[in-house]
C-alpha positions in Angstrom: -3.6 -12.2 -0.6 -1.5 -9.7 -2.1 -1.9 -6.7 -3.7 0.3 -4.2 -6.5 2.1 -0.7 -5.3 0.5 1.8 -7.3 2.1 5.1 -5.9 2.9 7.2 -3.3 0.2 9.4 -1.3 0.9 13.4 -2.5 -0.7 16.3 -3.0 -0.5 19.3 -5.1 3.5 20.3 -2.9 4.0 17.1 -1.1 4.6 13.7 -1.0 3.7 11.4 1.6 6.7 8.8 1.7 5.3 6.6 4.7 1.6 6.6 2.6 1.2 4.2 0.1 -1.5 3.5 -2.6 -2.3 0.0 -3.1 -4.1 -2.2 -5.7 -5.7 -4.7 -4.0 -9.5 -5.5 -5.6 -11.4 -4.3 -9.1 -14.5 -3.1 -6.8 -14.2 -1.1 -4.1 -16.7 -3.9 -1.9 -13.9 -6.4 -2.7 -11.1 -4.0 -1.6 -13.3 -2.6 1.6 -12.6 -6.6 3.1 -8.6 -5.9 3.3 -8.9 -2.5 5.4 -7.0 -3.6 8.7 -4.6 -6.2 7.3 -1.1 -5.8 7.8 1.2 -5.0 4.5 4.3 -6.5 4.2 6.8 -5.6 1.6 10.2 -7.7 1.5 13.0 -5.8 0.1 15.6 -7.5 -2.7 18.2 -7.5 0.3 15.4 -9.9 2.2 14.0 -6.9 4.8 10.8 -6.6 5.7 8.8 -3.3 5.9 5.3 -3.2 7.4 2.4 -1.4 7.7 -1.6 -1.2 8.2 -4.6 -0.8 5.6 -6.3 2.3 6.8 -9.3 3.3 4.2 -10.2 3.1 0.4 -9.0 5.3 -2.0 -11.4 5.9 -4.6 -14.1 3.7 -6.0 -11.7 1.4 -8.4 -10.3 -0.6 -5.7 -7.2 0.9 -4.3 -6.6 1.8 -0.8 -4.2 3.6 1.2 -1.4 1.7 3.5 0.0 3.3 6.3 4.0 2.8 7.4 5.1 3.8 10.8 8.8 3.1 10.8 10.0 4.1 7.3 8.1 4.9 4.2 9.1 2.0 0.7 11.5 3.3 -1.5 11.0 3.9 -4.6 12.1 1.2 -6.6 9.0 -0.7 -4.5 6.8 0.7 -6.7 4.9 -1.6 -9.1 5.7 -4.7 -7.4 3.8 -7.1 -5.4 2.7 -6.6 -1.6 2.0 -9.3 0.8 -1.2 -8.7 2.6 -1.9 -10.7 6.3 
């Protein structure tokens, strides 16, 4: 399964480098199945960067990933995620 990086998680004064906002369903039921998987991103270089689904964002189908060791760069954003 995979899924598109939308954008990072930020408030009104912050940014949340290690949250992510994912694309993963049109529905929110569809994207409520993926909360749990793992997120894998593999840079240009061939590194890998993972983190966990932890909860829907919004009703369109997007949902937030969580990365422990280092948040994606910003060149990850609008490409493709792996989802396991």
């Amino acid at each position: 399964m995979e899924a598109i990086i939308m954008h990072f998680r930020q408030g009104k004064h912050h940014v949340n480098s290690k949250q992510m906002i994912l694309k993963v369903a049109d529905t929110a039921e569809e994207a409520q199945k993926s909360i749990g998987k793992t997120a894998t991103w593999t840079s240009p270089a061939g590194n890998e960067i993972k983190g966990q689904i932890s909860a829907l964002h919004g009703r369109k189908g997007n949902v937030r990933a969580i990365f422990a060791d280092k948040g994606l760069p910003g060149q990850a954003l609008g490409q493709k995620i792996k989802l396991n």
